[in-house]
C-alpha distance (Angstrom), angle and dihedral (degrees) to the residues before:
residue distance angle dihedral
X1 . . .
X2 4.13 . .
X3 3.66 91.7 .
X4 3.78 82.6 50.8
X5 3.27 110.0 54.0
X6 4.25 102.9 20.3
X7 3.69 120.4 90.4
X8 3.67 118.1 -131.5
X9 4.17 92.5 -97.1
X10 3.61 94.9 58.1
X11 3.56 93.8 79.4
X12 4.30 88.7 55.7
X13 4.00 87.4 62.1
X14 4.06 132.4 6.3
X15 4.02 92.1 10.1
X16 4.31 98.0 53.5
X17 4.58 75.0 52.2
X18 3.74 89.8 68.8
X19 3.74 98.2 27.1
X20 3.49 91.7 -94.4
X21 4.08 110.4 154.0
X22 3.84 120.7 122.7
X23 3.81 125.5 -150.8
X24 4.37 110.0 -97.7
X25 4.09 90.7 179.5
X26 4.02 130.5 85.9
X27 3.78 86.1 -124.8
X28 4.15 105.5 102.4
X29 3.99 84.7 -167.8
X30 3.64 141.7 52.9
X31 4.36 127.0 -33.8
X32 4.17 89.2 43.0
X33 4.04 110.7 126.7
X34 3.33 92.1 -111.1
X35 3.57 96.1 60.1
X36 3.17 90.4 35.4
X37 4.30 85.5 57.5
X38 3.75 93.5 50.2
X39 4.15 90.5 43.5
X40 3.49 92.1 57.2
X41 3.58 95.9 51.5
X42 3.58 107.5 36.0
X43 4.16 91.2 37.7
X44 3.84 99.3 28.2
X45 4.25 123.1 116.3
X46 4.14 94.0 -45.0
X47 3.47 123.8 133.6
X48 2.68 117.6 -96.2
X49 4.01 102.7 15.5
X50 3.50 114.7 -98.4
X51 3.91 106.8 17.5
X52 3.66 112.8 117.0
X53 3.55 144.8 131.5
X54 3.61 139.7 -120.4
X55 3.97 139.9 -173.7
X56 3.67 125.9 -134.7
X57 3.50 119.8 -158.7
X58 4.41 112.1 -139.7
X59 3.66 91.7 -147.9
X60 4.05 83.8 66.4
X61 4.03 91.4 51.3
X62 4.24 98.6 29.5
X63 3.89 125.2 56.2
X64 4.10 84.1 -161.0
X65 3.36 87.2 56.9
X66 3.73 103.8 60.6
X67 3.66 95.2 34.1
X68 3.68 102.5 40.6
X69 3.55 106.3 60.6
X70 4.16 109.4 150.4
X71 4.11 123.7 99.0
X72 3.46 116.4 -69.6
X73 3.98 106.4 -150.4
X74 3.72 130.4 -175.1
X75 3.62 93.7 6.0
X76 4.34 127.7 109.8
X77 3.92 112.9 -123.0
X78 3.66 109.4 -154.2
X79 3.96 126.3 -171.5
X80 3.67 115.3 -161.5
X81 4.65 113.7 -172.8
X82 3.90 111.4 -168.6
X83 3.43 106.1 -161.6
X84 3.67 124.3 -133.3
X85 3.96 130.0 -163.2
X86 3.82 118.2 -69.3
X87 3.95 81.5 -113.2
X88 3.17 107.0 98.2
X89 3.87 98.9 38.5
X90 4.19 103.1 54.7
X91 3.53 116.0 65.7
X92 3.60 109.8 -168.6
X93 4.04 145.0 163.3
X94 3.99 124.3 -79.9
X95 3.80 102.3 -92.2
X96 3.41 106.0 22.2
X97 3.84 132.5 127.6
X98 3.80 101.3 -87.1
X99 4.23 107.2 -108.9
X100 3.83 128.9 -122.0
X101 4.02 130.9 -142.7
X102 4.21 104.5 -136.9
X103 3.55 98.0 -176.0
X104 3.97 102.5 -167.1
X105 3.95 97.9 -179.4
X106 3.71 138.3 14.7
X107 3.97 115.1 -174.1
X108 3.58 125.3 -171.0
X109 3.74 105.0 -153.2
X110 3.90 119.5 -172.8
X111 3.64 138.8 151.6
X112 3.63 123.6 -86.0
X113 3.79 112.9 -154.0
X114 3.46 107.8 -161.3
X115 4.02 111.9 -168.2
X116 3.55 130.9 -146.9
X117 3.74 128.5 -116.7
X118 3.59 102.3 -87.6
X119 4.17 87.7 33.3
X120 3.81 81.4 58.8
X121 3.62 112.2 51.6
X122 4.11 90.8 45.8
X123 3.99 80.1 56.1
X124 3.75 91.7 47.8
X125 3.87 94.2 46.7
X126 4.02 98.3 52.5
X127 3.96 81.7 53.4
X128 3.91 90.3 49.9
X129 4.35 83.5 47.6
X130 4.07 95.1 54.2
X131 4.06 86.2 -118.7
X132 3.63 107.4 -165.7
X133 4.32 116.6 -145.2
X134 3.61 122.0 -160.8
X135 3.44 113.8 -149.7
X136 3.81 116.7 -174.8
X137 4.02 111.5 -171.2
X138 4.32 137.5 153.6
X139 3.28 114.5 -93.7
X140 3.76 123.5 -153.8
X141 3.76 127.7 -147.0
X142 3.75 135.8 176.5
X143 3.69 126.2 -163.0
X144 3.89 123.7 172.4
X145 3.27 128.2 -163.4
X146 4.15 136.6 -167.1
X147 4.43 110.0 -113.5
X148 4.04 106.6 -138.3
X149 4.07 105.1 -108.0
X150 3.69 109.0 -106.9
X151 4.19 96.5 20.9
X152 3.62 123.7 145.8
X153 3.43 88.1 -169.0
X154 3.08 145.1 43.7
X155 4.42 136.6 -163.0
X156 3.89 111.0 -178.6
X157 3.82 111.9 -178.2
X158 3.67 107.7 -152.9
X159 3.68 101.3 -166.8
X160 3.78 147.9 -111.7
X161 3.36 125.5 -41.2
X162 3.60 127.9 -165.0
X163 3.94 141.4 167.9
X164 2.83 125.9 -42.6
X165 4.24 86.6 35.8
X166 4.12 117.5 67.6
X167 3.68 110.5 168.0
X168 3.95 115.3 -138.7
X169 3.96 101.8 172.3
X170 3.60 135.6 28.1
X171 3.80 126.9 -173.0
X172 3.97 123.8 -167.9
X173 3.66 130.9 -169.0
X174 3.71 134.8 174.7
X175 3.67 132.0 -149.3
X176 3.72 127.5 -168.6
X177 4.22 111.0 -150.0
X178 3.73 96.2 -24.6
X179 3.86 105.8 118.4
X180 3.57 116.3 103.3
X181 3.95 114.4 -9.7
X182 4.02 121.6 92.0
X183 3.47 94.1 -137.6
X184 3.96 95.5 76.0
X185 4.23 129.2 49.4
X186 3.20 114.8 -99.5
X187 3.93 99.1 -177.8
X188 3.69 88.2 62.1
X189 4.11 133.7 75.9
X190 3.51 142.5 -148.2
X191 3.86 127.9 -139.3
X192 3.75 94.9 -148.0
X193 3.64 93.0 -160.3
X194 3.80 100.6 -60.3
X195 3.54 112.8 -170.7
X196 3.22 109.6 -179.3
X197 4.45 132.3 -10.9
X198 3.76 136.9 -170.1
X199 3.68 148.8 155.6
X200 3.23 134.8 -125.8
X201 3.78 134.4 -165.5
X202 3.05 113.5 -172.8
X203 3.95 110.9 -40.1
X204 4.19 85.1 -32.3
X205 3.71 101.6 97.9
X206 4.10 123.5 -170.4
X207 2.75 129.1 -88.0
X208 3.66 106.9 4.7
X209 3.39 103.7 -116.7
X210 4.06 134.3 44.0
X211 4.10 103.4 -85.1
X212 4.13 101.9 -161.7
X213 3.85 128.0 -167.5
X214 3.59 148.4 175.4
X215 3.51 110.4 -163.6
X216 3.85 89.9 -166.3
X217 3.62 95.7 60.7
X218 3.96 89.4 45.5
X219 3.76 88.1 -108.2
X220 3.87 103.5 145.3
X221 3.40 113.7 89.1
X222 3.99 94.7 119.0
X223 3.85 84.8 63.9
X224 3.91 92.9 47.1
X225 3.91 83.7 47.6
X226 3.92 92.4 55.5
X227 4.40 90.8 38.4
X228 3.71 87.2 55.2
X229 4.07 101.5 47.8
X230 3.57 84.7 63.6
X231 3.63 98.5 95.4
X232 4.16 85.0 43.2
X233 3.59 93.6 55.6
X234 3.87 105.4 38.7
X235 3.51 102.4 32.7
X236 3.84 103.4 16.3
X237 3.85 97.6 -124.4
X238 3.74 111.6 167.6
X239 3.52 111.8 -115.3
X240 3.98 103.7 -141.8
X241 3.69 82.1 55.1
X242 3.99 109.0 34.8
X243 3.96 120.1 24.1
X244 3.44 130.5 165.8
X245 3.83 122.9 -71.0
X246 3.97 94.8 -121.8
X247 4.04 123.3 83.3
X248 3.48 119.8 -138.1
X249 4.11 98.6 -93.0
X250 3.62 88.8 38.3
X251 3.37 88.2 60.2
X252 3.54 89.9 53.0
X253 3.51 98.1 46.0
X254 3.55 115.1 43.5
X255 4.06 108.3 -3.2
X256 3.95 101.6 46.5
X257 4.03 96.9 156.1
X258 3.92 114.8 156.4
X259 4.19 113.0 -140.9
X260 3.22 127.3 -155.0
X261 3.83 126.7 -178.1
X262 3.43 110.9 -158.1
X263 3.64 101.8 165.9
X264 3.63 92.4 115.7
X265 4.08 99.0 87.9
X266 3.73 137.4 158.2
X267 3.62 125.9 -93.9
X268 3.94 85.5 -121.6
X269 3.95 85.4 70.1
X270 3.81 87.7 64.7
X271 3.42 101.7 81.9
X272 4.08 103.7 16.7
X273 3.92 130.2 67.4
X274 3.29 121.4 -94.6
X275 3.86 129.7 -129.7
X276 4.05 118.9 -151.1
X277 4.02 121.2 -163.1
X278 3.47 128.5 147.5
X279 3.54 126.6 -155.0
X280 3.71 127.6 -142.0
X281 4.26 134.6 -163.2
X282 3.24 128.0 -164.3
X283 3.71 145.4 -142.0
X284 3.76 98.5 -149.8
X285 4.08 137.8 -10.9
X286 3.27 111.7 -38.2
X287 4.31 97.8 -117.3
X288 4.01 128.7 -143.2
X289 3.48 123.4 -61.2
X290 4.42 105.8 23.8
X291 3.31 111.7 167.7
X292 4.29 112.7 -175.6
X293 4.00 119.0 -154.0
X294 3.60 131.5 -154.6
X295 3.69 134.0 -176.1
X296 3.70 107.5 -165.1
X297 4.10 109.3 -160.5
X298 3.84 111.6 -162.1
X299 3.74 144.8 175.1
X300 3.73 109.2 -115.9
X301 3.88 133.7 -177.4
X302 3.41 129.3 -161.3
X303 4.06 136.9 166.7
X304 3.30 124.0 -129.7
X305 4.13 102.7 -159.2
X306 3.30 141.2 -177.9
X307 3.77 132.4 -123.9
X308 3.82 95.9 -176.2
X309 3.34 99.7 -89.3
X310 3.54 111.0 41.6
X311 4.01 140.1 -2.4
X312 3.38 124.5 -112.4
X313 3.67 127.2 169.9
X314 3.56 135.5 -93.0
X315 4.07 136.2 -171.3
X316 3.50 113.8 -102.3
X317 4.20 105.3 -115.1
X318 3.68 102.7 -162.5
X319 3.95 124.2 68.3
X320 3.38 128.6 -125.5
């Protein structure tokens, strides 16, 4: 989603603070400028080599976070970090001592609103009347999913959804023996010979029409087209004066992630559940070791209610 919806600058000022710089060179491995970026920051004149520190804005991981942006009173805010192996965040040289994330610290650093007198007791007395809140907000989810060895196609059910939860964008990206060794780049993706990709919800598939490519023949530009509305569509940039950070061959290259905007739905969707699979062609065989991505973007409602003496949250029943 960051190499979706940052320009190219970002990484030069508030993206390099949380780590934030994505490759620009045909190189998958080591020397590319944005290793290079992250090298110089994370193993630059510190003492000792290698400590440093970094800030990570929520609104980048949460959809509730950049959408919902009022005070939140009387209610607990928890944060809950699963860690994963060191895999799949150290990218490193063939033959060298495999690295290790030491994380010393991790803060959690959020406003505290503290109201006045008068400010208070309203506060206090819509908890005493059971006040309901609707809070409407996009909701990210990411599901993965292992591609059959040898495949030329490919049908990957995402799910049900169901009111309170409409999708609006989806974003897929394949990767081809990336997950969990140092050795390979896991920030980058591989087009594996795509030929052609949509979504379907439902019987509505997206887009419309059969979108073909063949990445070897430089025939993809309709999928680069659709990758770099993203920032239009979700967060109404204008194009002419905000595009997306990857160039065309980049794109091809490293950052090959198929959008589609399916916002647009029928009425019928209102009140029904939805069902979400994408379907994939390919090129060639599918090879070892395929793993698909997909970042699922949804509207999402939920309540926050009180009981008299506190609020606590509730799903939302009715759809959209």
């Amino acid at each position: 989603m960051g190499v979706a919806k940052f320009p190219l600058d970002y990484s030069t000022g508030a993206g390099l603070m949380q780590c934030w710089a994505p490759n620009t060179a045909d190189s998958q491995l080591i020397n590319t400028k944005g290793y290079e970026a992250r090298k110089k920051y994370i193993i630059g004149d510190s003492e000792p080599v290698g400590t440093f520190s970094f800030m990570i804005e929520l609104e980048n991981v949460f959809g509730f976070v950049e959408d919902y942006a009022k005070v939140t009173y009387g209610m607990r805010h928890r944060l809950t970090l699963v860690r994963k192996s060191d895999n799949d965040a150290i990218l490193r040289a063939t033959g060298v001592k495999a690295g290790k994330v030491n994380l010393t610290k991790v803060a959690w650093m959020m406003p505290r609103v503290i109201p006045n007198d008068d400010s208070k007791a309203e506060l206090n007395q819509l908890v005493e009347d059971g006040v309901q809140i609707d809070v409407g907000y996009r909701m990210r989810q990411c599901n993965v999913a292992d591609i059959p060895k040898n495949a030329t196609s490919f049908d990957w059910r995402l799910g049900v959804r169901t009111a309170p939860e409409k999708p609006r964008y989806i974003l897929i990206a394949l990767q081809e023996g990336k997950s969990n060794n140092q050795e390979k780049n896991a920030s980058v993706f591989d087009h594996l010979n795509v030929t052609q990709m949509s979504v379907k919800l439902n019987d509505t598939k997206y887009p419309a029409r059969d979108v073909t490519a063949d990445f070897a023949k430089h025939k993809f530009v309709e999928y680069y087209k659709m990758f770099s509305n993203f920032s239009q569509d979700y967060y109404g940039l204008d194009p002419l004066t905000s595009g997306t950070s990857m160039y065309l061959l980049t794109y091809k290259k490293l950052f090959p992630i198929f959008y589609f905007d399916v916002s647009k739905q029928s009425e019928r969707f209102d009140q029904s559940v939805v069902d979400v699979t994408v379907r994939m062609k390919f090129g060639v065989n599918i090879p070892d070791n395929v793993i698909a991505h997909a970042l699922i973007i949804s509207d999402r409602r939920i309540i926050f209610k009180s009981d008299g003496k506190k609020l606590n949250i509730e799903e939302y029943k009715d759809a959209y």
